[in-house]
C-alpha positions as CSV (number, residue, x, y, z in Angstrom):
1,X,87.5,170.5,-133.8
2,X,90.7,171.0,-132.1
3,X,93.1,174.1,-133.2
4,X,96.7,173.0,-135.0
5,X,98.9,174.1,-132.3
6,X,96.4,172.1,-129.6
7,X,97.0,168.7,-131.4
8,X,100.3,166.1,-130.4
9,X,103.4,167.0,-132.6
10,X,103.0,163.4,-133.3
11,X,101.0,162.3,-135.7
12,X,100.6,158.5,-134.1
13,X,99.7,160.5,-130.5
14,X,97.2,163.0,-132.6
15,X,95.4,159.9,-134.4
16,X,95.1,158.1,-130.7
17,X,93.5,160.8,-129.1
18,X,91.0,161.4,-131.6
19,X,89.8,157.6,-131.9
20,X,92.1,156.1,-129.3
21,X,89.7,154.8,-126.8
22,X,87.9,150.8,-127.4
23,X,84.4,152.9,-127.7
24,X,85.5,155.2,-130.3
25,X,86.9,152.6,-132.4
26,X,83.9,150.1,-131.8
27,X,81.1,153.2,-132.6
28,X,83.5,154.0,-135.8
29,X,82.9,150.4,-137.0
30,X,79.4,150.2,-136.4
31,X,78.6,153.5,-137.7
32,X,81.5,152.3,-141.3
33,X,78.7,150.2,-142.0
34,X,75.6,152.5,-141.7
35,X,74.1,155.7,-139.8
36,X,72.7,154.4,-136.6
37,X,70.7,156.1,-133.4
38,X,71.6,156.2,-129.9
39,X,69.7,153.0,-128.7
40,X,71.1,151.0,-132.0
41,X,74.8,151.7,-131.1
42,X,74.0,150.9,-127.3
43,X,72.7,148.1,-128.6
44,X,75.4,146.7,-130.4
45,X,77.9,147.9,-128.2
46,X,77.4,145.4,-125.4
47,X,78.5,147.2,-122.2
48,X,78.9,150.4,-123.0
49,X,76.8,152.8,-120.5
50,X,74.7,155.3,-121.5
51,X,77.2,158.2,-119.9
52,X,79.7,156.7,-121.9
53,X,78.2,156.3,-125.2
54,X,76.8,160.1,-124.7
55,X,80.4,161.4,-124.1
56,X,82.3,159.4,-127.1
57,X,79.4,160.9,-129.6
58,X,79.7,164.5,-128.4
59,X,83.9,164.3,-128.6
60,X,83.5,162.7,-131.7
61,X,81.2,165.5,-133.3
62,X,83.3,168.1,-131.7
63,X,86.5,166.1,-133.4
64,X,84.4,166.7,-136.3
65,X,84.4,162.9,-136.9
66,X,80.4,161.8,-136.0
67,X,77.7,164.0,-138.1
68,X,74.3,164.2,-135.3
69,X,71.3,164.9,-137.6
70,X,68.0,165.7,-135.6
71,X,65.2,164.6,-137.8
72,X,61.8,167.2,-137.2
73,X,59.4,164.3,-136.5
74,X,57.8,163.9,-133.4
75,X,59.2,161.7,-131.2
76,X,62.3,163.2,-132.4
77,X,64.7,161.4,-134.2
78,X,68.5,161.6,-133.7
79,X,70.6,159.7,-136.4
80,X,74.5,159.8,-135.8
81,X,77.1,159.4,-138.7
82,X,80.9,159.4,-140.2
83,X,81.6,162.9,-141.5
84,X,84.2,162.7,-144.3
85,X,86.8,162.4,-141.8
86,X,85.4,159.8,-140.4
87,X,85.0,158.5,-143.5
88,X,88.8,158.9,-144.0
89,X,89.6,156.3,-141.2
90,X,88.3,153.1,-143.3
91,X,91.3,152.3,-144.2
92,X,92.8,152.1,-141.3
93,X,89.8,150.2,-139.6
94,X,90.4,148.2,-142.4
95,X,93.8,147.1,-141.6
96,X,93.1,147.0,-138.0
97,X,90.3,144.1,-139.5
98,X,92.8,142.4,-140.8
99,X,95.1,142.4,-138.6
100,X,92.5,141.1,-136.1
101,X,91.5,138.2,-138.5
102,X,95.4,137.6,-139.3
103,X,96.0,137.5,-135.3
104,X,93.1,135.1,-135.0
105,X,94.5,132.5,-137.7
106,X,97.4,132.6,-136.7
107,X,97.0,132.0,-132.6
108,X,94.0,129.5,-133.1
């Protein structure tokens, strides 16, 4: 997680770099609905590459937004999740929702 004095003095700059990119905000929504593994989220995240999806995951645990739980079964089993922080974001996925389906209306 990063260190107070390492975040933006802006609060809009500090939520972007924590969940600004199209990957972080598309694993977000998948994993708002339910805990997922690796190949689910590549799955349903048509285009991402595996390099990619590897790299949002571990800066989102690091951000202290995605919870990785190993499961001791063999083959392992890796389950990824919203921490409560992550948690914290639904409402502003939420809005972001909206304002998609809003945007859609309107411009159809």
């Amino acid at each position: 997680m990063m260190k107070k004095d390492e975040l933006p003095h802006c609060p809009v700059a500090t939520t972007v770099q924590m969940i600004g990119s199209k990957w972080k905000l598309l694993i977000m929504r998948n994993l708002l609905a339910r805990p997922c593994r690796f190949n689910e989220l590549q799955r349903d995240l048509e285009g991402i590459s595996q390099k990619v999806l590897t790299d949002s995951l571990r800066s989102m645990e690091t951000d202290g937004i995605v919870i990785r739980t190993v499961f001791p079964e063999v083959p392992p089993r890796v389950e990824y999740s919203l921490s409560e922080l992550g948690e914290s974001m639904r409402p502003i996925m939420n809005a972001m929702e909206q304002w998609g389906k809003d945007y859609k209306v309107q411009n159809s």
